[in-house]
N, C-alpha and C positions, 0 to 999 in steps of 0.2 A: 436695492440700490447698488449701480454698479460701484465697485471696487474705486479708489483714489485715482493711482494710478492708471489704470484705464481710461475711466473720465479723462484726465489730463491728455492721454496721447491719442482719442479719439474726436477730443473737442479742439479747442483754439489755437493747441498749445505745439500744430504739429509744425511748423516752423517759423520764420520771424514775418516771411508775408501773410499768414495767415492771423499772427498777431496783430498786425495791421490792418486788417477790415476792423479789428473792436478796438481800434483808440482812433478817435475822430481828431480834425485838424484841428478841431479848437486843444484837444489834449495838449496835443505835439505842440503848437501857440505857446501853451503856457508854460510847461519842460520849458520850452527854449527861453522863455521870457523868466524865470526862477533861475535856471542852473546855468545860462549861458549858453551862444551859439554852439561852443566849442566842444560842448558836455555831450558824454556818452547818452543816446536816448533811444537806442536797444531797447525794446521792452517797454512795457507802459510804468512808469512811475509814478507811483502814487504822492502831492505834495508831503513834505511835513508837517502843513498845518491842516486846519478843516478838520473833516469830521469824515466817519466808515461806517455804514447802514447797511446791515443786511437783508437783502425783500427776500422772505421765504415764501412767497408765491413764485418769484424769477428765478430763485436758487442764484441769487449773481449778489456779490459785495459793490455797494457803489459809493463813489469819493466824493465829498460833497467840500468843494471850496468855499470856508466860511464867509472869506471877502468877497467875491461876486455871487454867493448864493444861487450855485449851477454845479451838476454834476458833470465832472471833469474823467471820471475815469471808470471802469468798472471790470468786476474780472469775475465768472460763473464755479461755482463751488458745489458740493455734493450737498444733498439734502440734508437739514439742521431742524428744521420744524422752526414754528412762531418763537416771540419771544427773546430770540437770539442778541445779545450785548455785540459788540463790536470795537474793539482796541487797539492800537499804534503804536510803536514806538519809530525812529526815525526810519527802520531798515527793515520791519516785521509788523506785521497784521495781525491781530488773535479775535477770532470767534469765540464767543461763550456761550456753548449752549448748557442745557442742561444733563452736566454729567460729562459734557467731554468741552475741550479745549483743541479747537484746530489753528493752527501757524502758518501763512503763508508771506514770504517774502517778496516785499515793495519792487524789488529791481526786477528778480528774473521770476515773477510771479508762479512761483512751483509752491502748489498747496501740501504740506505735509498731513500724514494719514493724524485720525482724528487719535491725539490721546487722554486718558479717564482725568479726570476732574479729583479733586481732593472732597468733593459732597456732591448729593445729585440736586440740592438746592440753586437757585437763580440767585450768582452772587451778585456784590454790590463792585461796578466798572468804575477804575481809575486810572488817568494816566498822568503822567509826572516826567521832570527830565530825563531822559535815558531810561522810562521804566515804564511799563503800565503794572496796574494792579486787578487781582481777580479776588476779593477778601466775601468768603461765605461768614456771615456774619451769625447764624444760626449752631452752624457747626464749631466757629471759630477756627478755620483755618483759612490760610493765605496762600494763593498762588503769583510771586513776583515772574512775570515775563518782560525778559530783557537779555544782553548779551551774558549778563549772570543768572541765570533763572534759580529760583528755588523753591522749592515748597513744601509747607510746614503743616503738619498735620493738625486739624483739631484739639482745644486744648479750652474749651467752654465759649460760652456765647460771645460777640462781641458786638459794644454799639459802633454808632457812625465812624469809620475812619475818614483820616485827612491827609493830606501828603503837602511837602514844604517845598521850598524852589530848587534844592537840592536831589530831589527824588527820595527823600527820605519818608516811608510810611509811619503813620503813627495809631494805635489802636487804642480801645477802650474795655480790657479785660472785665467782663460785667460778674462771672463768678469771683475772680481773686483778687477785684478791685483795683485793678494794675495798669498804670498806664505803662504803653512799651510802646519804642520804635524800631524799623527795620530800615537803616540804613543801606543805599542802592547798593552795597558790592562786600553786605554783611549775610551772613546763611545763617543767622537767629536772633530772635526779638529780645531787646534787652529792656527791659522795666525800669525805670527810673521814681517812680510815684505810685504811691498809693492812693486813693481815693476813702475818705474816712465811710467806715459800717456806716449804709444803712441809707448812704447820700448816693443820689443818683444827679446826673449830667451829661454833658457830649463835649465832646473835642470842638474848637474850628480856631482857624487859623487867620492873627491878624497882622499885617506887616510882614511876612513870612514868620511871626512869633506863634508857635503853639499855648493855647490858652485855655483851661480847662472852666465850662462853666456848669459851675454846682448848683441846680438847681432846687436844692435841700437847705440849703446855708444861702440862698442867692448871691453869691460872691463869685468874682472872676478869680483864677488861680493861674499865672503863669508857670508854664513845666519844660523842660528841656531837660539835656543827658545827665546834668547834674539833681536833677528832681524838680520839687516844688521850688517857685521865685514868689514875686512878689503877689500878696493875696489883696484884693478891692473888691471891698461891700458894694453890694448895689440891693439894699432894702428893698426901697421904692420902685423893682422891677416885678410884676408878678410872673411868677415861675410857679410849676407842677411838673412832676412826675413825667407828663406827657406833652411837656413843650418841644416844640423843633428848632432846633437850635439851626441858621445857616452853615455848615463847614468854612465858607471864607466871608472874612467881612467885607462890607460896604462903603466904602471910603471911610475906614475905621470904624466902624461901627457892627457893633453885631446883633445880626439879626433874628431876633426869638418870637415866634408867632405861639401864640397860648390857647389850644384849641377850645378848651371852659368858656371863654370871654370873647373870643375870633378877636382877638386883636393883635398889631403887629408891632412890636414894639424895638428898639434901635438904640442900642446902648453903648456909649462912646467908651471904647474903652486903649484913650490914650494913657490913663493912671498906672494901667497894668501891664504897656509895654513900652512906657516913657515916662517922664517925668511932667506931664500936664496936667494938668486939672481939667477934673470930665465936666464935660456940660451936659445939660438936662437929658434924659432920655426922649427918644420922640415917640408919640404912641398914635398908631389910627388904625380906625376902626376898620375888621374886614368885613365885607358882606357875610352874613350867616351861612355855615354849611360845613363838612370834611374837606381840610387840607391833609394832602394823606404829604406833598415833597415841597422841599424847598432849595434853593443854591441862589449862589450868590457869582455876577461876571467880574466882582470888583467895583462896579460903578452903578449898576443895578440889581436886580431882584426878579426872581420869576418862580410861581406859585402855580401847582396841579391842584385845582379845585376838582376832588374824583366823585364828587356829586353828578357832575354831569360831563367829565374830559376836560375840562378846562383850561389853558394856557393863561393866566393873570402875570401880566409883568409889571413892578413897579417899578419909579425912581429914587436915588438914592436918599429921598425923603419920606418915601415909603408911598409917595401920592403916586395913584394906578396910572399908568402908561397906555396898557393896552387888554384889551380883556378876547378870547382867539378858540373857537373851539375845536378840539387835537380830533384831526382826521380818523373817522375809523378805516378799517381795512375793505377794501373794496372787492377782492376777488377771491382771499383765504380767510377762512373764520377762524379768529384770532382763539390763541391758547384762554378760556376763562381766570385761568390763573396768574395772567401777566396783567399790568395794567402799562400803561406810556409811561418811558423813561424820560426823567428829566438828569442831563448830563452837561456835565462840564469840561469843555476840552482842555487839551492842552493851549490853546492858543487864547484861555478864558472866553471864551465864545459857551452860552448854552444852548444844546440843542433838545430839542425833544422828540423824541421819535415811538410813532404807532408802535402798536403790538407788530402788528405782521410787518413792518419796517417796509412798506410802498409810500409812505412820507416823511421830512421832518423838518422840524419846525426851528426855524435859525434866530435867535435873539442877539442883539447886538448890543453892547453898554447902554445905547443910548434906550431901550426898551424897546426899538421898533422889531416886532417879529416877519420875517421872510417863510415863507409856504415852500416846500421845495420837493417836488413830487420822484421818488427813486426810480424811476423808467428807464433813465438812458439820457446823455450830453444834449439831445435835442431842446428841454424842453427849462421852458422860462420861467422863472422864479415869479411868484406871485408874493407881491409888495403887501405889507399888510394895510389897511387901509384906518382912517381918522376912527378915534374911540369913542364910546359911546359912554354916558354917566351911568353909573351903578349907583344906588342908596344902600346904606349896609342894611337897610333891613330886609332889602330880598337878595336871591341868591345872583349871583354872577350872571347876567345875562351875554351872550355870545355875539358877535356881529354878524351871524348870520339870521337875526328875528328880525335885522334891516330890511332883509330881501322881500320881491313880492311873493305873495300865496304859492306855493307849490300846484304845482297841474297833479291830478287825482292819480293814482300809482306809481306816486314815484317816491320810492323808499331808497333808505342806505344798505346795506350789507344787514344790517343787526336788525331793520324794521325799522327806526325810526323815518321821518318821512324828515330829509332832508334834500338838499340840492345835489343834484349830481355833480362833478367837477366837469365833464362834458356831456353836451347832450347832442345827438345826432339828430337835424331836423327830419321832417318827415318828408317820405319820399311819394310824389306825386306822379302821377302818371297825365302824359302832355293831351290838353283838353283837345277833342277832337271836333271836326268843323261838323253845324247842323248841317244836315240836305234831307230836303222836302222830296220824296219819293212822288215818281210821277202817278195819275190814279191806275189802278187794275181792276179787271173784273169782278165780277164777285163769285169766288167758291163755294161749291155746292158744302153746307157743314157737315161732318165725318161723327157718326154715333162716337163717343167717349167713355174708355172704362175710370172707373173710379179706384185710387188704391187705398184699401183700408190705409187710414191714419195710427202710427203708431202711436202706444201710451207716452203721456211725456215723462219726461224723465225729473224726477224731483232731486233739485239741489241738494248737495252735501251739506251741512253745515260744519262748517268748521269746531272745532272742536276746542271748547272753551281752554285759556291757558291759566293754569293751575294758579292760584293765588303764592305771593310772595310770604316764603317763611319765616316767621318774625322771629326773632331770637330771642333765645331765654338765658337763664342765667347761667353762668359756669359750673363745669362740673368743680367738684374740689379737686386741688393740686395735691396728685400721685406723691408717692417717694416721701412726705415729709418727714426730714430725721431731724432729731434735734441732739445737739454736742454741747455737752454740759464746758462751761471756763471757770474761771475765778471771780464770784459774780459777776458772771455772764452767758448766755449763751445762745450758741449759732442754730440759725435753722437754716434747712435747703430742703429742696422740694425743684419737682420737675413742672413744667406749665401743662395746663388743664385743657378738656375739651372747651373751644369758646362758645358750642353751642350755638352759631351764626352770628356770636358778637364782634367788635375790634376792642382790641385788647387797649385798656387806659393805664391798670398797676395792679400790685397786690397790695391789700389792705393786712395786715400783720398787729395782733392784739395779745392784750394781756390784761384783763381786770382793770383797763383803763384806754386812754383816746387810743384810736388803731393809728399806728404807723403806715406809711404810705414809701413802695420800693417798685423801680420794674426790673430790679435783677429777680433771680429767683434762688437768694440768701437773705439773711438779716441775722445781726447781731443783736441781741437785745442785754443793754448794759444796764448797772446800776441793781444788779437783784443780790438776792443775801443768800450768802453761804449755807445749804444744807436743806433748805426753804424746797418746798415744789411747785413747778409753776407749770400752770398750762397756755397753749400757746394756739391763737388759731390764725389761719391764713387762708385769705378766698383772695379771688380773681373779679375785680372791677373792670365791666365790657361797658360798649355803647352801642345800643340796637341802633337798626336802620334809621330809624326815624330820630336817632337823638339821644331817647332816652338812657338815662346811666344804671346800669344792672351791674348787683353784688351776689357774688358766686356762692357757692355750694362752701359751706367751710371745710377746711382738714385739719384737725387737733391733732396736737400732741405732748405728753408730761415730762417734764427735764430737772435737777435739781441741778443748781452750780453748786461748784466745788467738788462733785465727784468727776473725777476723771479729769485733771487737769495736765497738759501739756506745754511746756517751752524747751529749748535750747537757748545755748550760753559760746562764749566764744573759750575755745580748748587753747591745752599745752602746742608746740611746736612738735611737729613729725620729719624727724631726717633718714625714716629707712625707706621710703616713699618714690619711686619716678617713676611718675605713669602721666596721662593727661589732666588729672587733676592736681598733678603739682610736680610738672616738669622740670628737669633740667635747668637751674639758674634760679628757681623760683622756693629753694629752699629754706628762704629767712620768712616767706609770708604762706609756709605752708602749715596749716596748725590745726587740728580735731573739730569739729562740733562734739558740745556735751550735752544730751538728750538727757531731760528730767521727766520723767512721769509719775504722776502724783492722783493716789483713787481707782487705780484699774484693776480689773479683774486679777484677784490674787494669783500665782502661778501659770498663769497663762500666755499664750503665743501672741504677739502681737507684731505686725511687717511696717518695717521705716524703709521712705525713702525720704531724701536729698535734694533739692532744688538750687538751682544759682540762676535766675533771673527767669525763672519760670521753667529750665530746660530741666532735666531732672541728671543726674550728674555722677550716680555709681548707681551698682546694680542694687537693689533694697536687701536689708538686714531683718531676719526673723529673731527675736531678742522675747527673755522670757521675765514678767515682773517677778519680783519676792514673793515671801507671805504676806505679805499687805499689800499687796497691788502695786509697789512703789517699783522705781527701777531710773538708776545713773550710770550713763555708758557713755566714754568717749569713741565717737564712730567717724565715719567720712571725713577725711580730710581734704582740704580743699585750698585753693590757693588765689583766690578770681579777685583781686583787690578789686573794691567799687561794685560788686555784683549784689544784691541783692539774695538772700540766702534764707530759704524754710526747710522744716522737715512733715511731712504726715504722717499717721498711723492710720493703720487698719486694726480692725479685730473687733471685738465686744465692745460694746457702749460706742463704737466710732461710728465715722472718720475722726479723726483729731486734728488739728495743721498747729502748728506752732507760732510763734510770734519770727516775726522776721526783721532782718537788720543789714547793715551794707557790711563785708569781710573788710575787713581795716588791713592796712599795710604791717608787715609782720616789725 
């Protein structure tokens, strides 16, 4: 692959008329018809609104205007591979492929050289005011791209994030149970809420209110910078472990599809970010099958059925609009490991776009989907056409089983035998006029040799395709430790092979009903002091076909009450100025007092220090007594309103301590 640089000064970019063969008059049209006769239109501009697709078959970014559903702009980029995410802010472009992050500016389109990614994982794409988001969810770390960029290294796994009208990200700490947000022109995630052991749920955002829903407790929990606000029951909603919750709601309501039951169900939740009173939930029923995404434009709803690629948009009553099957890729074999993005732009428009990014698919509030193929300004939106009835008892049928019979070899990219999106008729050669030859003599006939006939050649046959491998159960979850409390204690453990499954929860037991988590901790409260308890943890998948598979178990034996850990709020420190308790801040600068209680007698054990998840002095090696006991005023800290723990390492650990907000001195 040639160099950045190069490409750029040997392709388009070698002065402003040559930029000018690639922005057609309809581009220039619309510049002028947005920014004004008067406006600078040097260069191709990218709108601020619509949507950015990158086709790795064309190597080219192209702009797809979400109100006329036509690409308006395009500009050719170095090799990315399938797969590739694509993000905006008003003045910058970012590519996400896997492992690097390339930037290229809207005005004077000069692509900067690709740089490394914070995971080599396919993160999850956001864009927000003044900001886009790159957040690997696996890894837990976030890359904010914007005129402030930052980025934050891994720090455990994280569920779905959401971001507010303010550009402010918010995340879902799955090891430390933390909700945190990363406001636009802040360089670290500040925690405001914990999420109680043991409860799982997702973020989504209604009214521009962030709203936490606990899928454990079925309650809505409003959260903001001061923490948790007002909490509303909602019983009567069925919720699991493995529900999808929408990130934004639906003319107030949010959207929770419950893959057990396929039903979709719509939960008014003006109680918990107004003073209304909720009315009924609304529930309908979805066609059988895997919903792997879901998002929300505000006014509708639109569903990836990855049964068979499927586009399913509803309306804001949940009743189907349109049912659209997502174009495969027609000239590069897509990454196996990608599947179609379902995206929400900035301008709430959702888009969906193929693996190899040569289509995507425009949805509008009202549910109608627009086809929009990534080629080039030439080429016209294909309207999506009247829907057809589904019954929930079979799976989503597509509006292409409208059409007539396919003519015999004519497949997709992947084999299946669908329509081509154009076909070239056949080319005929112009019928030539009869003429009746006048009579001739007759030719004496000429002896004829014979030439042996060759053997014939006997067909190939194809070579049978391997039967599909059905999954078995989970291996058991690596790492499990268990960390003895004060009747209680934590387990963690790393996730398992799934063995060809998709992963549904962990099942978490003890001599009695298993507990159900999809982080990969749990607390287990309520046991007695001194007691041993064994503890087992498997991994619950769903084979291809449906069926639900309980994993391989992984044990392990913990007693509470040995080895117990907290901190306490300390004396005042005034010989102190440093960052954590600068200049001026000397009335709320005051110790933590580390208690440890049960550990290893005489022994080495390393604290560190937290304020809202960052970690905040360099760690302390500290030695217990003769009784394992050990009381030391350490780290002083001054962060009114942060959030504050400590952990230990060593024998019988990890250990984390209980946590609290540092009060004003």
């Amino acid at each position: 692959m040639r160099p950045v640089k190069e490409f750029l000064r040997q392709e388009a970019w070698r002065s402003r008329a040559a930029l000018a063969s690639v922005v057609t008059v309809c581009v220039v049209a619309t510049t002028l018809a947005v920014t004004g006769a008067g406006a600078d239109t040097n260069g191709m501009k990218f709108l601020q609104t619509g949507h950015l697709i990158y086709n790795s078959t064309l190597r080219t970014v192209f702009h797809i205007d979400g109100g006329t559903k036509a690409v308006d702009g395009q500009l050719p980029v170095p090799e990315l591979g399938s797969g590739v995410q694509t993000v905006q802010t008003d003045k910058h472009g970012y590519m996400l492929a896997r492992g690097s992050i390339t930037e290229f500016g809207k005005s004077d389109l000069k692509v900067e050289d690709p740089v490394k990614a914070p995971s080599e994982e396919r993160p999850t794409a956001l864009e927000a005011a003044g900001a886009a988001y790159a957040v690997y969810r696996n890894a837990g770390a976030i890359a904010r791209l914007s005129e402030d960029p930052v980025t934050l290294p891994g720090s455990g796994s994280l569920g779905p994030p959401v971001t507010t009208a303010d550009g402010t990200l918010w995340v879902h700490r799955l090891t430390s149970r933390e909700l945190c947000r990363l406001p636009i022109k802040a360089d670290r995630l500040t925690c405001t809420a914990e999420v109680p052991s043991g409860h799982t749920g997702a973020l989504t955002v209604v009214s521009d209110r962030v709203v936490f829903v606990d899928t454990t407790a079925r309650e809505l929990r409003a959260v903001d910078s001061d923490g948790f606000g007002r909490k509303v029951p909602v019983p009567e909603v069925a919720m699991t472990p493995a529900s999808m919750v929408a990130p934004y709601d639906v003319d107030g309501r949010i959207a929770i599809v419950d893959p057990t039951s396929n039903e979709l169900q719509l939960v008014d939740a003006a109680p918990v970010v107004g003073d209304q009173q909720a009315a009924a939930p609304v529930v309908q029923k979805l066609p059988a099958g895997k919903y792997s995404q879901i998002a929300s434009s505000g006014h509708g709803l639109a569903l990836i059925y990855s049964t068979n690629d499927t586009l399913v948009t509803l309306g804001a009553d949940g009743k189907e609009k349109s049912v659209r099957r997502i174009p495969p890729a027609n000239k590069a074999k897509p990454d196996q490991k990608h599947e179609p993005t379902l995206f929400r732009g900035a301008d709430k428009r959702l888009y969906v776009d193929s693996v190899a990014g040569e289509h995507s698919m425009v949805v509008d509030d009202d549910g109608e989907v627009t086809e929009v193929e990534a080629v080039g300004p030439a080429r016209k939106p294909e309207k999506s056409r009247p829907k057809e009835t589904i019954t929930p008892s079979t799976p989503p049928r597509t509006e292409e089983t409208q059409k007539p019979p396919l003519p015999k070899n004519t497949e997709g990219s992947d084999g299946d035998k669908r329509t081509p999106r154009r076909t070239e008729p056949p080319r005929t050669e112009k019928p030539q006029r009869k003429t009746t030859p006048p009579p001739s003599k007759p030719t004496p006939t000429k002896p004829t040799t014979t030439k042996p006939t060759p053997p014939p050649v006997k067909p190939t046959k194809p070579k049978p395709k391997p039967p599909p491998v059905k999954a078995s159960p989970a291996a058991a979850p690596p790492g499990l430790k268990a960390t003895p409390g004060d009747n209680a204690v934590t387990l963690t453990w790393r996730r398992p092979n799934l063995n060809g499954g998709t992963f549904v929860s962990y099942s978490v037991s003890q001599d009695s009903d298993p507990e159900t988590t999809t982080s990969p901790s749990y607390t287990w409260d309520g046991l007695k002091n001194g007691t041993a308890y064994t503890f087992e943890v498997r991994a619950v998948t769903r084979g291809s076909d449906g069926e639900m598979l309980i994993g391989v178990a992984a044990t392990v034996t913990a007693t509470p009450g040995s080895g117990t850990f907290s901190i306490t709020y300390g004396p005042q420190v005034t010989k102190f100025t440093d960052s954590n308790c600068p200049e001026g801040t000397e009335q709320d600068c005051h110790y933590m007092v580390l208690h440890a209680r049960g550990f290893e007698p005489n022994t080495d054990y390393t604290f560190r220090a937290y304020s809202n998840g960052t970690q905040i002095h360099d760690p302390y090696t500290l030695s217990t007594d003769d009784n394992g006991d050990l009381d030391q005023e350490k780290f002083h800290n001054s962060r009114v309103g942060e959030t504050v723990y400590v952990t230990v390492t060593g024998p019988g650990g990890p250990y984390k301590s209980n946590s609290f907000k540092w009060p004003a001195g």
